[in-house]
N, C-alpha and C positions, 0 to 999 in steps of 0.2 A: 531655315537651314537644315538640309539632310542628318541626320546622326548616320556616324560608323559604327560598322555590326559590332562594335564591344561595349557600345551603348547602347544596343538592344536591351529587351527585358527579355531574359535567359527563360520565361517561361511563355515566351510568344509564343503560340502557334499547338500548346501543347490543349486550349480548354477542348473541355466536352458538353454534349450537351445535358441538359440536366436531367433528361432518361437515362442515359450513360449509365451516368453518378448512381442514380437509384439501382440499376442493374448490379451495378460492380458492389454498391452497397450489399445489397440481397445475396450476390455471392459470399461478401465478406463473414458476414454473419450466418451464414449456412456451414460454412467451413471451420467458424468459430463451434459452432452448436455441437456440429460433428464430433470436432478435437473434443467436447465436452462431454459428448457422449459416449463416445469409444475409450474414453477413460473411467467413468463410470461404472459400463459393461464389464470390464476388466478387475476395476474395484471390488464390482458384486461376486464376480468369480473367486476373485482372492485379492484381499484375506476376506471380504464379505461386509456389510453393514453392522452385525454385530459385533466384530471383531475389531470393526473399525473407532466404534462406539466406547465400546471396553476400552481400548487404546487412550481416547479421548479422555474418559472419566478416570485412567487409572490414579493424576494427581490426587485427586479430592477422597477416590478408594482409599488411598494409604492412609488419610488422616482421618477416617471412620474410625468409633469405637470397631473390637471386635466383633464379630456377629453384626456390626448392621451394615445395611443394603441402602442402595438407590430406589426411588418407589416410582410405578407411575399411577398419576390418579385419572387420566382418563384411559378409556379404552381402546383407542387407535395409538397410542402414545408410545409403545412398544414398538411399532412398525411404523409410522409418520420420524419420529426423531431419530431412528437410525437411518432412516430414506434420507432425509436431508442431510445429515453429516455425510451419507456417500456421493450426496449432489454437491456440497462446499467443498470434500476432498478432491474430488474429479474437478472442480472449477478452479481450486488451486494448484494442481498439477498441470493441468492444460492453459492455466495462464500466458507461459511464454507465448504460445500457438495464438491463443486468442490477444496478445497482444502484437503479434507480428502482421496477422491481419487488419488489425487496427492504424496502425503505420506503415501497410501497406500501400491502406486505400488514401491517408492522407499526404504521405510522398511526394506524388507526381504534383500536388498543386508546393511544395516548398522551395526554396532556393537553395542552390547547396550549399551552402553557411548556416544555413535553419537546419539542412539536413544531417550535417555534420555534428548539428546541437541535441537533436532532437532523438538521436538511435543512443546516443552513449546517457543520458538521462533518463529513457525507458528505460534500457537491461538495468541501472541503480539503481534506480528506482523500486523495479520489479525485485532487486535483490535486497534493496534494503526494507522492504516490507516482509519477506520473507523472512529477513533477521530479526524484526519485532515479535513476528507469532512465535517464534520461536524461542526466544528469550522468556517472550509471557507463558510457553506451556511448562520448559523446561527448567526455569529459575525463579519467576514470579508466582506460578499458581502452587507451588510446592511450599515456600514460606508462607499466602497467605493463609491457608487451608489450615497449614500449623498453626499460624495462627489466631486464625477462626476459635478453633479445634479448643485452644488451650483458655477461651474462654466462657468453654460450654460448663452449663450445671452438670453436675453428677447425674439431676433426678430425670436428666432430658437428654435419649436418644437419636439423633442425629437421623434422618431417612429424606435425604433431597429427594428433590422430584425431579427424575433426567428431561423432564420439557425445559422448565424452571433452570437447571445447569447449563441444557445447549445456549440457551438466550443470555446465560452471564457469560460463557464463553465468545461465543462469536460478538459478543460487547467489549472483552477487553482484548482478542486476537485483533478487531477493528483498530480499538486504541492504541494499541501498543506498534501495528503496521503501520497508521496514520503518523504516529510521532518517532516512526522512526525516519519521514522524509522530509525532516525537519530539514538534513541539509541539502539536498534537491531543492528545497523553496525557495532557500537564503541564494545557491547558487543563480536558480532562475531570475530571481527577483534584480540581483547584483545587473547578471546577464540586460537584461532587458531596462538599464536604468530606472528603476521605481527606486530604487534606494543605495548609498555607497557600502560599501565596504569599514570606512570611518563614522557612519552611524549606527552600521550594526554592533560598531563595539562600543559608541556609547552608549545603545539600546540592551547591554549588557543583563542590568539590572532590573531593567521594564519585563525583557522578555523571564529570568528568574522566577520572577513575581506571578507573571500570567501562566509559567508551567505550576504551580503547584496549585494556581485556582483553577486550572484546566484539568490536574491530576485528582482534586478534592472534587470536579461536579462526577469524570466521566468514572471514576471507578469507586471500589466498595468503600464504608465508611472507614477503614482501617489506614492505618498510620503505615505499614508496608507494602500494600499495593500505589499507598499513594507517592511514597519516594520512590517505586520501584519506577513508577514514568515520569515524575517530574525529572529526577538524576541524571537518566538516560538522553529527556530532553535537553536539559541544559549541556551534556557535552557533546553532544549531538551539534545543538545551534554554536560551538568553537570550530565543529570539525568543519560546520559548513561557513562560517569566517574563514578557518582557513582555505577550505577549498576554492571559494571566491576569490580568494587574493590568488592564489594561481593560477586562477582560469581566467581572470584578469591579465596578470602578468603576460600569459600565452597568448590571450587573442584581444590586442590592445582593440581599441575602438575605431571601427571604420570611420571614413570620409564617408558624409549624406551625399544620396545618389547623384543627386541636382549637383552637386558640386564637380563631380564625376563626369556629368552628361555635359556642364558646360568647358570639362576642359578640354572631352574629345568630339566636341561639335567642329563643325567645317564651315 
């Protein structure tokens, strides 16, 4: 029996061939690169790699005895580790750009119900990761530092090494963005049936448990950076209980398609 055009697949007619793909791919990531590096260029202009640096280090500056300094112990280290924090700052400004390319190029293969799902979870996503680094530079790394600080000897100097600093930073700017999509995961997972809404809240106390063994491996051995992510993650994983329950509520559960195709076959 013929099907009627509303029992089509809404994405007939649209594939390409699989040179296409790579093409449009090549562009994507060309346009990505660019965004990345026209912001960088920019960077270097102003305020600059060192300035960007300083910026960066100035948590950990404040909790220095007086008189002492960041060191570096190798020789490139001065100009390699401010290069790269101008290449991570320009890759987190141009983020949006290189994530619009990104869902640019996977779009046209979606259905608009995935598409509907998938643009309002990026821009969250991309904003709640932003609100993680940012809580870790501007709340977290100012009490650990303190302290750190407050359990150094008298007879021993303080002189990090800014290699050494970038690598614990970009470790807990990671941690701290990653566990803030805590509720993007709960939503998606709700989303896509792996799990209810009524398990996630009896998994209340499982999930508790595994944020503070996840906050004790990824960050320092200290008792304040480690509440500083488990806390956030536990009400993080409510906010996205509750958000599942309303994005449930709003977009109940389709009819399977086969259900659908048999009831407007002819």
């Amino acid at each position: 029996m013929a099907q009627t055009p509303n029992s089509e697949d809404e994405l007939a007619g649209t594939e390409q061939p699989f040179v296409e793909h790579l093409m449009e791919l090549r562009d994507r990531l060309i346009k990505a690169v660019l965004a990345v590096g026209v912001v960088a260029g920019v960077l270097f202009l102003y305020p600059g790699p060192g300035a960007l640096y300083d910026f960066l280090a100035a948590p950990l500056v404040a909790h220095l005895p007086q008189g002492a300094t960041m060191i570096a112990t190798s020789v490139i280290s001065p100009f390699m580790v401010p290069l790269k924090i101008l290449l991570m700052a320009a890759f987190l400004v141009a983020l949006p750009v290189v994530l619009y390319q990104i869902w640019a190029f996977v779009a046209p293969g979606l259905y608009s119900n995935e598409k509907k799902m998938v643009l309002p979870l990026v821009v969250s996503s991309t904003i709640l990761f932003f609100l993680g680094v940012a809580f870790c530079y501007f709340f977290v790394f100012g009490r650990v530092f303190a302290f750190i600080q407050s359990f150094a000897p008298k007879s021993i100097t303080a002189a990090p090494d800014i290699e050494a600093y970038l690598g614990f930073v970009m470790t807990m700017f990671l941690a701290f963005g990653v566990a803030f999509e805590v509720p993007i995961a709960v939503v998606v997972l709700v989303r896509l049936g792996v799990i209810s809404v009524e398990k996630l809240k009896q998994a209340r106390g499982y999930f508790v448990v595994a944020s503070f063994i996840i906050a004790a491996i990824i960050t320092p051995p200290d008792v304040v950076s480690q509440l500083a992510l488990a806390i956030p993650m536990c009400l993080l994983y409510e906010l996205g209980i509750w958000a599942a329950q309303l994005f449930v509520r709003n977009h109940p559960k389709e009819e399977p398609d086969a259900e659908k195709n048999s009831e407007s076959a002819t």
